[in-house]
C-alpha positions in Angstrom: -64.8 -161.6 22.9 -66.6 -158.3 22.3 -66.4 -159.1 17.9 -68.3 -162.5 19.4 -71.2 -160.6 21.0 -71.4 -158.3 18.7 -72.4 -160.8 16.2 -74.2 -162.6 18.3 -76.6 -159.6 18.8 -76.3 -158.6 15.2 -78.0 -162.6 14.6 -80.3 -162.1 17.3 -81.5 -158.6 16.3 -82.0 -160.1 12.5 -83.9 -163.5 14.1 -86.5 -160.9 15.2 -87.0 -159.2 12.4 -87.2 -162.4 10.4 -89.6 -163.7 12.8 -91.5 -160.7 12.8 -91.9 -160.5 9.5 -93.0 -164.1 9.3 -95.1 -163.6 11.8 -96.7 -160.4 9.5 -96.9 -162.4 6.2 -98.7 -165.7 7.9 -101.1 -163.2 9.4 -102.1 -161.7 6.4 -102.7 -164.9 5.0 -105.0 -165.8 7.8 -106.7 -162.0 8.0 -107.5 -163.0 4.0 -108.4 -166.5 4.8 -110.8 -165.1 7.6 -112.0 -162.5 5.5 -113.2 -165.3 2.7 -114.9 -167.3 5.3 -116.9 -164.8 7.5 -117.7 -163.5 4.1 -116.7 -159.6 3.7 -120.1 -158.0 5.0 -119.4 -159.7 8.7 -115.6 -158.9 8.5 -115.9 -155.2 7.3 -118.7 -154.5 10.4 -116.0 -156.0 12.4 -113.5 -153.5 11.9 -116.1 -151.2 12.8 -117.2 -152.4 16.0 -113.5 -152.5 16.9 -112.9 -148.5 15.7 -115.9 -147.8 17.4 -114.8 -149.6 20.6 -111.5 -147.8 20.9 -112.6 -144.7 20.1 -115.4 -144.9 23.1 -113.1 -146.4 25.3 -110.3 -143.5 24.6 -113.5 -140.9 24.9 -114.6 -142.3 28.1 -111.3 -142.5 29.3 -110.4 -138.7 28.9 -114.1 -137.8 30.1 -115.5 -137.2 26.8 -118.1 -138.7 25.2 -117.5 -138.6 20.9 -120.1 -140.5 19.6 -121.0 -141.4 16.1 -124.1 -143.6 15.2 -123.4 -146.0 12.2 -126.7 -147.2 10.3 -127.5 -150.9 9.6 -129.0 -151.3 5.9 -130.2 -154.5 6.9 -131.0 -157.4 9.1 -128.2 -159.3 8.0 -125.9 -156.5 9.2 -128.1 -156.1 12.4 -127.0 -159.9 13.2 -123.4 -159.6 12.3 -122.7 -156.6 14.7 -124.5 -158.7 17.3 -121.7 -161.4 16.2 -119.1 -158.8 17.0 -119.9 -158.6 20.8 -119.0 -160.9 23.9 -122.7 -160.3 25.1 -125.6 -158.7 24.4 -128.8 -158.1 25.7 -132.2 -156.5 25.3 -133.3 -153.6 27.8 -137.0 -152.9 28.3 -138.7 -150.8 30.5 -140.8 -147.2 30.7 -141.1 -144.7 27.8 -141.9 -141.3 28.0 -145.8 -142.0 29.5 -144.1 -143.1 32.5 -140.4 -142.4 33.1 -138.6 -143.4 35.9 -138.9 -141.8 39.4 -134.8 -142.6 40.0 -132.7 -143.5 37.4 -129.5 -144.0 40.0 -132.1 -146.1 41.9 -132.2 -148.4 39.0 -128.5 -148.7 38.1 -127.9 -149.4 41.8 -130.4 -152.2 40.9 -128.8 -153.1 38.0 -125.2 -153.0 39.1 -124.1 -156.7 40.6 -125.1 -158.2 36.9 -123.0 -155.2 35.3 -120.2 -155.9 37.0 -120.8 -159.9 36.3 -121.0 -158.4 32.7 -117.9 -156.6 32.4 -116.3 -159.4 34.5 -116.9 -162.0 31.8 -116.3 -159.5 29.2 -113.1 -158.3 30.1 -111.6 -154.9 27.7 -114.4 -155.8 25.7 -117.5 -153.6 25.3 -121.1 -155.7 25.7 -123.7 -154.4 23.4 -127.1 -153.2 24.8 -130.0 -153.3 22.0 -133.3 -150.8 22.5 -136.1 -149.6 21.0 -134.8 -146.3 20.6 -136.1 -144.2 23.1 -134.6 -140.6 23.6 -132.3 -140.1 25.9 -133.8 -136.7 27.8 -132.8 -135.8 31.6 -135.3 -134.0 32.4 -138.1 -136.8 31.3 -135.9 -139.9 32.2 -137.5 -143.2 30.5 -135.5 -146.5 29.1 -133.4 -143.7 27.0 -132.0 -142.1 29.2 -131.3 -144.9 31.4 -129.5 -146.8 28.2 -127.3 -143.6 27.6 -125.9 -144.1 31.3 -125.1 -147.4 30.9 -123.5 -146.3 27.8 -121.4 -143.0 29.1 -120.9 -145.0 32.5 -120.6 -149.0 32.2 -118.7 -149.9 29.2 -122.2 -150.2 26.9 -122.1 -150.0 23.4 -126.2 -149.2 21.7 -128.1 -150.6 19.2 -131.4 -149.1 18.4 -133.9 -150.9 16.7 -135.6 -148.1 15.8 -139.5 -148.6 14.8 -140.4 -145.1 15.0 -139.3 -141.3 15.2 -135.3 -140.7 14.7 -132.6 -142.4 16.4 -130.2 -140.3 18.4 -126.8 -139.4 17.8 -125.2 -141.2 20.8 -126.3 -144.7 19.8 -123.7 -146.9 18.0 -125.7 -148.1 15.9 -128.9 -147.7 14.9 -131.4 -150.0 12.5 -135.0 -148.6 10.7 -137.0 -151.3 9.7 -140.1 -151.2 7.4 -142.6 -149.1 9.5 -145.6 -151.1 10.3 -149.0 -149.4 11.2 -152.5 -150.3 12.4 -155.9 -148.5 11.7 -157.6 -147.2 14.5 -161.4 -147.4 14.2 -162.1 -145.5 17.4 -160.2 -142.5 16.5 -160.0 -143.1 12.6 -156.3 -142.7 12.2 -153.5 -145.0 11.9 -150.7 -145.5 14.3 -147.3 -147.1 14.1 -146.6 -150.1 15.9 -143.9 -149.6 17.8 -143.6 -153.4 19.5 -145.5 -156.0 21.3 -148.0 -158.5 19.8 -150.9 -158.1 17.4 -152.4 -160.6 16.3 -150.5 -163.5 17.7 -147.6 -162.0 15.9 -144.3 -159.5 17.1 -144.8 -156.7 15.9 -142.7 -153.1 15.0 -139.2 -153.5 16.5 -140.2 -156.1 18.9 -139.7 -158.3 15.8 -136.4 -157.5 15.1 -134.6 -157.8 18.5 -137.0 -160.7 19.3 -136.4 -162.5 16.4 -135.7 -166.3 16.2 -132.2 -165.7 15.3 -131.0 -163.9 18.1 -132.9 -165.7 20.8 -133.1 -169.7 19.3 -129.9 -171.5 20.6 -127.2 -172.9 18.0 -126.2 -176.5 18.1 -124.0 -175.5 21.2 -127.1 -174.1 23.2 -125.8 -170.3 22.5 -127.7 -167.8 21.5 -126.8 -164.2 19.8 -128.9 -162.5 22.4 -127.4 -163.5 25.6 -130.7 -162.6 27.7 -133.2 -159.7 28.9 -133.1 -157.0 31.5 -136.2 -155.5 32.4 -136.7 -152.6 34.3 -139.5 -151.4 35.0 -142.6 -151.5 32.1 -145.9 -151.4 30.5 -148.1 -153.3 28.3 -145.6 -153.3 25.6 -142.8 -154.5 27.7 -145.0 -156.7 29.5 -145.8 -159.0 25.9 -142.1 -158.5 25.2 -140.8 -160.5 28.1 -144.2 -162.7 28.5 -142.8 -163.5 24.8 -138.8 -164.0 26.4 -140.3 -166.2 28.8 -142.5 -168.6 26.4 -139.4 -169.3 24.6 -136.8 -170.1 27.2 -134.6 -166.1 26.8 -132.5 -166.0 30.4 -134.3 -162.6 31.4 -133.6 -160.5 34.7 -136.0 -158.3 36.3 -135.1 -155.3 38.4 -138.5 -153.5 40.4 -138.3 -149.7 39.2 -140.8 -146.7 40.6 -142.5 -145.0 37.9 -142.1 -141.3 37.8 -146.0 -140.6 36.8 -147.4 -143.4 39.0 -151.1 -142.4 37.0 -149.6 -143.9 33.8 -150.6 -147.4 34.9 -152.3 -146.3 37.9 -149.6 -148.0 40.7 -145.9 -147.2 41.7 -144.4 -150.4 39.4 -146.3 -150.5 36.6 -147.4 -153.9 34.6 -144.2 -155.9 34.2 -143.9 -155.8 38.0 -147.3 -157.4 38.7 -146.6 -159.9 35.8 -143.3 -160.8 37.5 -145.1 -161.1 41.0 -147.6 -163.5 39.9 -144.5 -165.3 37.4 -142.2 -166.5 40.2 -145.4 -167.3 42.6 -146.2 -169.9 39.3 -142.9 -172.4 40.3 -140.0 -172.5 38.2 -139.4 -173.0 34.3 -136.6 -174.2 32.2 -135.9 -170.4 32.3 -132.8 -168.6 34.4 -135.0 -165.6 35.9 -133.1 -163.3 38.7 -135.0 -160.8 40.5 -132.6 -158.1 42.2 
């Protein structure tokens, strides 16, 4: 009997090898087949995302934090990185003018639709995309608060990055074309960093506002799964007035100002907007206020 099993585990043993190198050739097939229909740009940012995830992950894990930002060259790349992630969303909220009076405070805030987040998400990193602020302790504005989420809730970055240089921590980081205004008043010009002029988005709130990551897709999905805002001035205030007008899920969560003189009260612009917004009746708009 023991010749019988010994064969019978020698067949076994080759059955999984022959299966798993099956199993390896078909794959390659379909990695190649995938490859020629996302087109190699998508499938190549792919790989990226995934090195970056694991090597985040592994960092966080140990208590480190290894980053490396990777610039996008273009739009196009920009959207496919977006493609890459689970979820994705939009932070606004103060700069450097006003800063926030308690960064926990807002993350407490922020917390029941993280976890949601990383609920849905699973293993998988959700993307957070930003205008770029620097991440400084000691002067803690939308920055510092987006490095958090990233060291401390499973958050990769994207910067869209209309003016100054992006910081190291951020995944990724994209520079588009640098738009400016003349100012007759002071008879300089000055970039524009994001908002509206003119009727028009302007400096990066055209990028991560634009039609292609907020309009839905013939299955009513959209690239940019919604908005957070905490906390804000004017420029915030005409990026989610914009979110709003065309139907972006946004949530707002009430955040003290640091320098309460910036706008002249405790919550700054976006909060009075939001006031007087949910006082209006509802839209066809999801809107949570924490």
């Amino acid at each position: 009997m023991l010749p019988v099993f010994s064969a019978i585990a020698c067949l076994y043993t080759f059955g999984t090898l022959v299966r798993g190198k099956v199993h390896d050739y078909f794959s390659s097939i379909q990695s190649e087949n995938e490859l020629l229909k996302e087109g190699r740009l998508q499938q190549s940012l792919r790989g990226v995302c995934e090195q970056e995830h694991q090597q985040q992950a592994t960092s966080l894990q140990e208590g480190k934090h290894s980053y490396k930002s990777l610039p996008l060259s273009s739009f196009e790349e920009l959207l496919a990185v977006v493609k890459t992630y689970p979820e994705a969303y939009l932070f606004i909220g103060y700069g450097g003018h006003a800063q926030y009076a308690d960064v926990d405070e807002v993350i407490r805030g922020l917390l029941p639709m993280i976890q949601d987040i990383r609920c849905r998400c699973g293993e998988k990193r959700w993307l957070g995309i930003y205008g770029g602020d620097k991440a400084d302790g000691s002067a803690p504005d939308l920055g510092w608060l987006m490095k958090r989420l990233q060291d401390e809730h499973g958050c990769d970055l994207l910067a869209v990055q209309a003016g100054g240089k992006p910081d190291a921590h951020t995944t990724f980081h994209f520079i588009p074309e640098r738009q400016t205004k003349y100012d007759e008043g002071s008879g300089q010009t000055r970039t524009l960093y994001g908002g509206v002029y003119d009727g028009k988005l302007v400096g990066g709130s055209r990028i991560y506002l634009a039609e292609e990551l907020v309009k839905p897709d013939s299955r009513g999905q959209r690239l940019l799964t919604g908005l957070i805002a905490a906390g804000g001035g004017r420029i915030a205030m005409q990026e989610l007035l914009h979110a709003d007008d065309v139907g972006l899920p946004w949530t707002y969560v009430p955040s003290r100002a640091r320098h309460v003189h910036a706008y002249g009260s405790v919550y700054g612009p976006v909060h009075d907007w939001v006031t007087d917004r949910l006082s209006s009746g509802p839209r066809p708009v999801v809107v949570s206020a924490r």
